[in-house]
N, C-alpha and C positions, 0 to 999 in steps of 0.2 A: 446904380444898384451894385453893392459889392459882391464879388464872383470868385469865392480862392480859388488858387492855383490848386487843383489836387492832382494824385496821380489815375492814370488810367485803367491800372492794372488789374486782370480780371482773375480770378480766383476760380480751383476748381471745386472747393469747395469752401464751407465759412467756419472750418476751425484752426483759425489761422490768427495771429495777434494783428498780423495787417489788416487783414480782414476790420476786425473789431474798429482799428484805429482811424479805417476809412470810413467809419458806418457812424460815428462817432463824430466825425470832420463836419457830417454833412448835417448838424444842426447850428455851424458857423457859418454854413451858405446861403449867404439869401435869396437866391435866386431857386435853391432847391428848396425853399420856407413856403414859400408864394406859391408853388408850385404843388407843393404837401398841401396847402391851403384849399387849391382849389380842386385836388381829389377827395379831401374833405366834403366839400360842398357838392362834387358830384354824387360822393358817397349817400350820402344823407339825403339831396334830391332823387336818387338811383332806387331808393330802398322800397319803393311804392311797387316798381317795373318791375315785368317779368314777360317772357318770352313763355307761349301758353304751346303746351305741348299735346297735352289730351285733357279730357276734365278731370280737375282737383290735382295736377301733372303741368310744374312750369318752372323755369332756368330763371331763377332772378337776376338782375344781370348786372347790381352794385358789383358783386365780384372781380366785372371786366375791372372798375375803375381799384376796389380794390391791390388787384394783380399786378393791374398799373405802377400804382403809386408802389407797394412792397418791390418791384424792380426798378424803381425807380432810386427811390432814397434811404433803400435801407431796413434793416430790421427794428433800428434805434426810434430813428422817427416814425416808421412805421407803427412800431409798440406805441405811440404820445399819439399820432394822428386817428389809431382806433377808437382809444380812450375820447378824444373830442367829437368823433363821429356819432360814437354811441352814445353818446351824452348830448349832442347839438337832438340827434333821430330821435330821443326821447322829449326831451323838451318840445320841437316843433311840431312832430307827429306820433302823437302816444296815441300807441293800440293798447293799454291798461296799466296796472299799476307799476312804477319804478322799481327794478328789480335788480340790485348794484353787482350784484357776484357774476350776473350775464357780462360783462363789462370786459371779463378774461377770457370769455366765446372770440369776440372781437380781437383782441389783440392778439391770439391764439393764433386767428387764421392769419392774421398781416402778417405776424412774423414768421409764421411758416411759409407765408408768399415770399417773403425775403430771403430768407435760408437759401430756397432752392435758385431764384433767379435773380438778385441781385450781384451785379459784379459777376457774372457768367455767362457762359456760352449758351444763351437760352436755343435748349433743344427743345424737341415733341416728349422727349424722354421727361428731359426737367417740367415741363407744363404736367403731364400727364402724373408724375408724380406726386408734384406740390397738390395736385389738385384733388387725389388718392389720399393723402395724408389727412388733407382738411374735412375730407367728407368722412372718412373713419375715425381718426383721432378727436378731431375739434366736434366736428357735429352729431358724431354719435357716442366716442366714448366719455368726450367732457361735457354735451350740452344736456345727454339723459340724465345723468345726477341731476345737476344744475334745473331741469325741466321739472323733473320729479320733488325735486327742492319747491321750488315756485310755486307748483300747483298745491303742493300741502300746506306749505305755511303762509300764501296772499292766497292764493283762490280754494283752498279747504277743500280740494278736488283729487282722486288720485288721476294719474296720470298713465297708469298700467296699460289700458287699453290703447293707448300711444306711438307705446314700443316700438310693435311691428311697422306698423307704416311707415314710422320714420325711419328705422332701418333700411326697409325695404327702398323707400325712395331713395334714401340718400348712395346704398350702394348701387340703384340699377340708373341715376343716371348722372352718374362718375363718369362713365363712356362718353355720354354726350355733352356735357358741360365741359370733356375736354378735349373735345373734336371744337367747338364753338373759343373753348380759350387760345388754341394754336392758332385758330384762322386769324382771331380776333388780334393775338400778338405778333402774326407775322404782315399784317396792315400797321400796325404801331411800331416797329421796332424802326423800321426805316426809316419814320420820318423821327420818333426820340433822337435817331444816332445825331439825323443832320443836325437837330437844337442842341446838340454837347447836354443831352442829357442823362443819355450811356453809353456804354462803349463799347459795346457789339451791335453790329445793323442787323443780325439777324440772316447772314445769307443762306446758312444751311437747315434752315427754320420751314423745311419743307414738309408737308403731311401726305403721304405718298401713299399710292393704291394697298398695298402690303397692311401700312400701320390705322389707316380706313377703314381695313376688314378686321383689322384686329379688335381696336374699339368698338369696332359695330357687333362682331361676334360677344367680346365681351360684355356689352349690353343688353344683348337675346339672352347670355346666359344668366346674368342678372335676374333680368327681371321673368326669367322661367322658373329659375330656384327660389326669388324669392315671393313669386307669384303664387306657389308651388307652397310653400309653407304657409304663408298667410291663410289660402283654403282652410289648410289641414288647423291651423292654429286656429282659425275664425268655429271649425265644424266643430272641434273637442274642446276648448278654455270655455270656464268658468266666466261669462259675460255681465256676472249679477255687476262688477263695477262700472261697468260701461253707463247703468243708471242714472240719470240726475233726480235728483230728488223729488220732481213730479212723476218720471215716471215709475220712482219706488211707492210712492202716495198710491199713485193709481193700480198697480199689481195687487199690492196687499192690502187695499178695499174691497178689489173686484173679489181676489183671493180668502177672505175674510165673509165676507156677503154672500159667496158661493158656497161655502162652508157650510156657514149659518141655514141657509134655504134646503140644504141637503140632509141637516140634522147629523151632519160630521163633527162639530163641536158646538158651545154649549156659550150663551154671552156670558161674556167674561173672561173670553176668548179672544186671541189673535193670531192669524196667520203672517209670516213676517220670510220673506221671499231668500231660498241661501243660492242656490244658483238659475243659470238662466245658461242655456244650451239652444243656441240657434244654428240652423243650418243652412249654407246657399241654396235654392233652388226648390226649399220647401217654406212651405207657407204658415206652419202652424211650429210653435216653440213651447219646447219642454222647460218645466219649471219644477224644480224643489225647492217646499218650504220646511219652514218648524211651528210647530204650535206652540203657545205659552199662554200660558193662567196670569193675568193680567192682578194684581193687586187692587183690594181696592181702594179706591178714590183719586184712582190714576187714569187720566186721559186720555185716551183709547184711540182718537184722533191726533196724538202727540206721537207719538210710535208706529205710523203708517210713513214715516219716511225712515223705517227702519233698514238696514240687512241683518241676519243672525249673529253676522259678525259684531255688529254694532246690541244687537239686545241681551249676548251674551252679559255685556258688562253694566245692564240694567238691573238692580235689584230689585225693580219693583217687575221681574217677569221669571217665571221660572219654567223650562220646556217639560211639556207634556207627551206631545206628540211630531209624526213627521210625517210630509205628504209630499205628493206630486202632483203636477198638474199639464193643462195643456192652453196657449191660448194663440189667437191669432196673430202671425207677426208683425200686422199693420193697426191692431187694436189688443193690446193688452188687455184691455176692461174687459174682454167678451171670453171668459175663460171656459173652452171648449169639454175641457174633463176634469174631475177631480177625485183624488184618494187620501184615505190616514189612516195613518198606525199607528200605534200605540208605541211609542218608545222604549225598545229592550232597556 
């Protein structure tokens, strides 16, 4: 197996021309090819696992191997080994349809795995950063486009209702994903050095009482802020798009039919759902709708998976009127109150 001679030299940071030149070398090694290879293969066997933390709350743990391999070989190979990962994870284990612009999520984070600890003094500092970067840069401010992307144009979904959560997770547990990546790199770095596969063993690669509570504090404060807004966001946003399409069906029948029985509106008529305001802790959700004069010879059952937003731009519906309503949070069909007005 051919093994170049390279140098050793560790960099304190990677904007440097050596840098580049070294990072560049290492797709004429074969011994670092094989090796890229098979964090490939853990990558992609990896991407199933996850470390379960509470419910719907878990550390998936490709990462470790990604971290790995981006300290290992680079940001070069690291950038080609993404590309194949995510490409081998799609083929072998497709969770839905091929989505090729995700592709730059992946190489995103490797090379920012690389940046900070390839060819360097892997500190708690440099873990703790690389892994700051990726969970705000890569996964929240390049992967919301890219998600929001997706969901409109393959799954005709928005994606708004999203947001928060992923936010929320991904900055509250930044803390702990990188209390688990230091432990995890300072069991790995010692036995890399012995194979000449980098060249730092890691001695000062300690996680110490001080930077423990720091992480850990940082993560209380995480996930209280953003625990803290999610409430607030969940109690006041507009939830009509959280909907799927049954349960828009099922509102503005129940909504519709409870109308009708009241002698609030008139057949020929529909009520057609614009917001939906739910609250933790209570049990019954407020609901505004719009009325509209249905044209006729228009299908009445075709426009029950509407929102107002969507029958604005129906010309076969023109609004009349506007109401509210109320209905149980566990049964939408059983709507508890209803009113309308008459449209100023």
């Amino acid at each position: 197996m051919k093994t170049l001679t390279k140098s050793t030299t560790l960099y304190k940071t990677p904007f440097s021309k050596a840098y580049w030149i070294d990072a560049l070398a290492e797709l004429k090694d074969t011994k670092m090819l094989v090796f890229a290879a098979l964090m490939i293969a853990l990558r992609v066997a990896m991407k199933g696992l996850a470390i379960p933390l509470a419910p719907n709350l878990k550390i998936n743990i490709a990462f470790f191997a990604n971290a790995l391999g981006a300290m290992t070989f680079g940001p070069v190979v690291a950038a080609l080994a993404a590309m194949v990962s995510d490409t081998l994870g799609c083929i072998l284990f497709p969770t839905g349809p091929y989505f090729f612009p995700y592709i730059f999520i992946e190489i995103a984070g490797s090379v920012i795995f690389a940046l900070f600890l390839y060819r360097a003094k892997v500190s708690v500092f440099r873990l703790t950063m690389s892994r700051f970067c990726i969970d705000v840069f890569v996964n929240i401010i390049m992967d919301i486009p890219l998600m929001t992307l997706y969901y409109k144009m393959v799954l005709g979904k928005s994606y708004t209702w999203m947001l928060m959560p992923k936010i929320a997770k991904n900055l509250s547990m930044f803390p702990v994903e990188s209390i688990f990546l230091v432990l995890f790199m300072s069991a790995m770095l010692p036995i890399m050095y012995k194979m000449h596969l980098v060249y730092y063993q890691g001695t000062e690669l300690k996680l110490t009482k001080k930077m423990l509570a720091g992480l850990l504090a940082l993560f209380v404060l995480a996930v209280t802020c953003t625990g803290s807004y999610l409430v607030y966001n969940y109690n006041t946003s507009n939830q009509v798009s959280w909907l799927d399409k049954e349960d828009k069906i099922t509102l503005n029948t129940a909504l519709t039919e409870t109308a009708l029985a009241k002698g609030e509106i008139e057949e020929g008529q529909v009520c057609i759902v614009s917001r939906v305001s739910k609250k933790l802790m209570e049990d019954e959700v407020q609901v505004e709708f719009n009325v509209y004069d249905v044209a006729e010879g228009t299908e009445i059952e075709n426009l029950m998976s509407y929102r107002s937003k969507d029958a604005k731009n129906d010309k076969a519906l023109s609004q009349s009127m506007e109401g509210k309503a109320m209905h149980l949070k566990d049964d939408m069909g059983k709507i508890l109150e209803l009113s309308i007005e008459k449209k100023e």
